[in-house]
C-alpha positions as CSV (number, residue, x, y, z in Angstrom):
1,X,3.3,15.9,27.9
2,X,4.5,18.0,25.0
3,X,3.6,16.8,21.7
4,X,6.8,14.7,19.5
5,X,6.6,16.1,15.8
6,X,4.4,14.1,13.5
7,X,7.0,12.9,10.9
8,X,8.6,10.9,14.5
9,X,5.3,8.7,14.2
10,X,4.3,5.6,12.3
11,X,0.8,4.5,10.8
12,X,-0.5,1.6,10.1
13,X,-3.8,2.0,7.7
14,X,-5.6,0.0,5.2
15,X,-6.1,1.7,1.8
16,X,-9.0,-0.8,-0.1
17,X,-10.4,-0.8,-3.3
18,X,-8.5,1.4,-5.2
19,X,-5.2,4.1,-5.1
20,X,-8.4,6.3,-5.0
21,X,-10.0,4.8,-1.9
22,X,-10.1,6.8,1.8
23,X,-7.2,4.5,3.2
24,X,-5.3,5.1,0.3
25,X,-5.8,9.6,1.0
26,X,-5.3,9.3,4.7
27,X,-2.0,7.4,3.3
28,X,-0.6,10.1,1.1
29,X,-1.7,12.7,3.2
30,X,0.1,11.5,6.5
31,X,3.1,10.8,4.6
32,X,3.2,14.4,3.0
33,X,2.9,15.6,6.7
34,X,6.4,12.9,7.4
35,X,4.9,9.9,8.7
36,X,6.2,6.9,8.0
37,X,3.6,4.2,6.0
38,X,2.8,0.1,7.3
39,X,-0.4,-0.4,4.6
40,X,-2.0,-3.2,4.0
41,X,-4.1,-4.9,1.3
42,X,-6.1,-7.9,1.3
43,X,-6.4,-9.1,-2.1
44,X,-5.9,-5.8,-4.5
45,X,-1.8,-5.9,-4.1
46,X,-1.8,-4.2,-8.0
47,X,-3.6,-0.9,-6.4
48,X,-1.5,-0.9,-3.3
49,X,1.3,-1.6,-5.2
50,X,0.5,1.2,-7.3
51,X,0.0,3.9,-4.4
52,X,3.6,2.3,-3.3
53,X,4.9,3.4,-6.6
54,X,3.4,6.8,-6.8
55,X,4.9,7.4,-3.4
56,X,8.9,6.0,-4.3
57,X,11.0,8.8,-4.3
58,X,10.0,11.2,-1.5
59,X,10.9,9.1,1.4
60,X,13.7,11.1,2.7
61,X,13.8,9.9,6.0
62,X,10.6,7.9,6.1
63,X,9.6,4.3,5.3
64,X,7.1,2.5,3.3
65,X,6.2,-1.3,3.9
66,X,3.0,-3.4,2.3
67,X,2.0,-5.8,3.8
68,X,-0.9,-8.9,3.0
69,X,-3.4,-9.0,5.7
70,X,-7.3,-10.5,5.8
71,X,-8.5,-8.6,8.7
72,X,-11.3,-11.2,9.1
73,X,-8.3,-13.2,10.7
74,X,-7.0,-12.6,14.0
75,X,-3.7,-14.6,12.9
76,X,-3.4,-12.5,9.9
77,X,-3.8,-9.3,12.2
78,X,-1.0,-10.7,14.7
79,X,1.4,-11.7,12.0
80,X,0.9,-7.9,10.5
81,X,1.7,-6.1,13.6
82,X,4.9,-8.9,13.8
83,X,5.7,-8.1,10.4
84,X,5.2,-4.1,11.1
85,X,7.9,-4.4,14.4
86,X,10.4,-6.6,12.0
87,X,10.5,-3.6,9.5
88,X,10.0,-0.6,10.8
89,X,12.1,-1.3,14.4
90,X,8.4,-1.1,16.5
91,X,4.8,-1.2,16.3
92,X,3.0,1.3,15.6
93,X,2.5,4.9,17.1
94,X,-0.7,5.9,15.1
95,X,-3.5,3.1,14.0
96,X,-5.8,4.3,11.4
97,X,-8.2,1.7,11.4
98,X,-10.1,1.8,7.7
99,X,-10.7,-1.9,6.4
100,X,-14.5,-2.5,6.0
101,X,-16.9,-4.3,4.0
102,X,-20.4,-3.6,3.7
103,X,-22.2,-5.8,1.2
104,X,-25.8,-3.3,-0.2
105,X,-28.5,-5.6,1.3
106,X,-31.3,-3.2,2.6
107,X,-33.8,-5.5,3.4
108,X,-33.2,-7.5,6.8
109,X,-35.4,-10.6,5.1
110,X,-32.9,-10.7,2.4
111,X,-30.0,-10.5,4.8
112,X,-28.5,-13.8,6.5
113,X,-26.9,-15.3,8.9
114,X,-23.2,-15.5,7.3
115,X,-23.5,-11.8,5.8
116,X,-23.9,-10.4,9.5
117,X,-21.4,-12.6,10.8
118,X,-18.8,-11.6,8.0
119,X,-19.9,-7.7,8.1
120,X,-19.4,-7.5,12.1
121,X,-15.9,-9.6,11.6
122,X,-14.3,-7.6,9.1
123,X,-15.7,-3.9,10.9
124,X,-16.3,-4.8,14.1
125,X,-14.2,-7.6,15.6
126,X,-11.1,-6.3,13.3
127,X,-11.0,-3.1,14.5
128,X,-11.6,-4.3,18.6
129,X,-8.5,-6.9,17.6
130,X,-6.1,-4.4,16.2
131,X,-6.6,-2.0,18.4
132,X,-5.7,-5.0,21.6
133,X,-2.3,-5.5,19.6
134,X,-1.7,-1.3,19.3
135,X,-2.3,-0.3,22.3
136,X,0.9,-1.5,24.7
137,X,3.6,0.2,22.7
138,X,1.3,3.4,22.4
139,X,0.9,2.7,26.4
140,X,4.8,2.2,27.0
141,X,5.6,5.6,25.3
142,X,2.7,7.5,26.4
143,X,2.3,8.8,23.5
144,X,-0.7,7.6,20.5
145,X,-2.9,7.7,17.9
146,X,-6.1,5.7,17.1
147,X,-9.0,6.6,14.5
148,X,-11.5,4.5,13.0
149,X,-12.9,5.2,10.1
150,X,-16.7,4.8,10.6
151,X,-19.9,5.6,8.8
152,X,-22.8,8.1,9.0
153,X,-24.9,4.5,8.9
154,X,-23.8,3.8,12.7
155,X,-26.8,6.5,13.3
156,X,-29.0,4.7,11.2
157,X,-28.9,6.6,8.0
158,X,-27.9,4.5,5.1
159,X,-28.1,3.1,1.9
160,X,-26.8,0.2,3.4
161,X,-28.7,-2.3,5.5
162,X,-29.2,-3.1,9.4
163,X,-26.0,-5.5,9.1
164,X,-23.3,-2.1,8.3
165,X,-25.5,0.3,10.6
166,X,-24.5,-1.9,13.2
167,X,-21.1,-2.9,12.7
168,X,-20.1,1.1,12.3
169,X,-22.3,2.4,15.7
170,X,-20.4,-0.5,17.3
171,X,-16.8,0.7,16.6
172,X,-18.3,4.2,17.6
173,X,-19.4,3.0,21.0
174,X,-15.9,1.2,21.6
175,X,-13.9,4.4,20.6
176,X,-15.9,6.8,23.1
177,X,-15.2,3.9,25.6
178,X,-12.0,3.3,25.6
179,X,-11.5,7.2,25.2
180,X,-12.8,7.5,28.7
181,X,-11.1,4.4,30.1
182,X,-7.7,5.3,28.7
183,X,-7.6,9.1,28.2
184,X,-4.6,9.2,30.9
185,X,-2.3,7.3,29.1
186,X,-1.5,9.7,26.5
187,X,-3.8,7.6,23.7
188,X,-6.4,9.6,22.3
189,X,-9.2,7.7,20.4
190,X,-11.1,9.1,17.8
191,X,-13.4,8.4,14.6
192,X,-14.4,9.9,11.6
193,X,-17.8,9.1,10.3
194,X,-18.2,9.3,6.6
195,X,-21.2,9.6,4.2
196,X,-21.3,9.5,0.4
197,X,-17.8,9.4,-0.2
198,X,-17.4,9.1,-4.2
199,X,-14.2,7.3,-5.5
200,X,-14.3,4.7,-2.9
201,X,-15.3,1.1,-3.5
202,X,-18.5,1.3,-2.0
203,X,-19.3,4.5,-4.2
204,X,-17.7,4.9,-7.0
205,X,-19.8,8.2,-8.7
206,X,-22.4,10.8,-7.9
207,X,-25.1,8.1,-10.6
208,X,-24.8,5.4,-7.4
209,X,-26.4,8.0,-5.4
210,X,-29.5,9.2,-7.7
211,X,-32.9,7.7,-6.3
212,X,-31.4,7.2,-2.4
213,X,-31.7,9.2,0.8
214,X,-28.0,10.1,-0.2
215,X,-28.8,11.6,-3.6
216,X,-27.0,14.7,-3.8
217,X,-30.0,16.8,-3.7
218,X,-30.3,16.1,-0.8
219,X,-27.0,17.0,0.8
220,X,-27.1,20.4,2.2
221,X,-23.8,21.5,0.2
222,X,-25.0,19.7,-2.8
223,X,-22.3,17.2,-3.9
224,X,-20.9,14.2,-2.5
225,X,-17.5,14.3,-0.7
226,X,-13.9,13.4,-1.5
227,X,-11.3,10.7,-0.1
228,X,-9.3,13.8,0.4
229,X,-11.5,15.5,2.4
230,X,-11.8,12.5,4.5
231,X,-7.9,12.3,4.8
232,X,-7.9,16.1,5.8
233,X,-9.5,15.2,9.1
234,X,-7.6,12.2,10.1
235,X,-4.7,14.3,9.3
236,X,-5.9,16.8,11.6
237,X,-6.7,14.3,14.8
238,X,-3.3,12.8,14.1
239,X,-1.9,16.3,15.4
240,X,-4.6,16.9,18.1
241,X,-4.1,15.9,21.4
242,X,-6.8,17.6,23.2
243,X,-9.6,15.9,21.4
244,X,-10.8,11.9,21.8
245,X,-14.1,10.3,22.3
246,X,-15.6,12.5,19.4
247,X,-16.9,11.1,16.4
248,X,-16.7,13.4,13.5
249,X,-19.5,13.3,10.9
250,X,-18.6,14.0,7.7
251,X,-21.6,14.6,5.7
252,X,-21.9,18.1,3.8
253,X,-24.6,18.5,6.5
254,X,-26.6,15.6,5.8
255,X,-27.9,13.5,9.0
């Protein structure tokens, strides 16, 4: 099947944090490239009304909706997608699947019960429930897009504890599954896997690093990485057909 031009698709992502956070780059960068925007916020609606704002303007023949969504929900996650169909005329055609939490608790004695259960909710069972509501109209027009936005921590390296490492490798493991189980239907399914990310929520600076396995010293290019580089590659599996199951570890070489 020949590839539709980009700027015919729709996203649906989930800038956090801050106009400065990954969600908020893959954004502007998709909608440079003529994609039309659904974003979402859970509580920050100043920043993502901000990123709105910065964006007003350059529409030409694409749309921008915000919408409120606690991805912890699943009614919150079905009233998004009925919200997405009521404004933009369907559901989405590409899913960029970014929310995440990951509270720093290293120590699996200091870690309970709820903070698991939260962590796996808000990156684990999210990103399995989302994906369930994207997946027919992506099916019907045999045509899609889905990329989660993982973590180098799904390996086991982190600054983070057991709770994140596990939530990230098990979004890895569902996208090289349903890759393989659905690879015919024109869906490819893809993620990109992070590490020290500065101007994020998580990591704000370069100083957060100093002292962890992350420190910049010991990054083979020696500095941390940007939202935009992280946009750059979603970008790029947005337009590439030919690759799924793969997840892409965005490091600066570190493992």
């Amino acid at each position: 099947m020949s590839e539709p031009p980009l700027f015919r698709r729709r996203i649906t992502t989930s800038p956090t944090h801050s106009i400065d956070s990954i969600g908020a780059a893959c954004a502007v960068d998709l909608f440079a490239n003529g994609v039309s925007l659904a974003l979402t916020y859970s509580t920050n609606e100043t920043s993502l009304s901000e990123l709105v704002n910065s964006l007003n303007g350059q529409q030409q023949d694409r749309q921008i909706s915000s919408h409120q969504c606690d991805v912890s929900k699943e009614a919150d996650l079905q009233r998004l997608f009925d919200e997405i169909k009521a404004s933009h005329g369907k559901h989405p055609d590409i899913l960029v699947a970014n929310a995440g939490y990951g509270k720093r608790v290293s120590n699996i004695l200091e870690l309970d019960i709820e903070e698991w259960d939260y962590t796996m909710n808000v990156n684990l069972r999210s990103s399995f429930i989302i994906t369930k509501l994207a997946v027919p109209h992506m099916q019907e027009q045999g045509w899609g897009r889905v990329i989660y936005i993982s973590s180098i921590a799904a390996g086991g390296t982190s600054i983070n504890g057991c709770h994140y490492s596990a939530s990230k490798a098990g979004v890895q493991g569902m996208s090289k599954n349903l890759a393989q189980k659905m690879g015919k239907s024109g869906i490819t399914f893809n993620d990109v896997a992070p590490a020290m990310i500065t101007g994020t929520g998580m990591i704000k600076t370069e100083e957060q690093l100093k002292g962890t396995p992350g420190d910049v010293k010991n990054i083979p290019v020696g500095r941390s990485g940007s939202t935009q580089e992280c946009a750059n590659v979603v970008t790029m599996l947005c337009r590439t057909g030919y690759m799924t199951g793969q997840s892409l570890l965005l490091s600066g070489g570190l493992k």
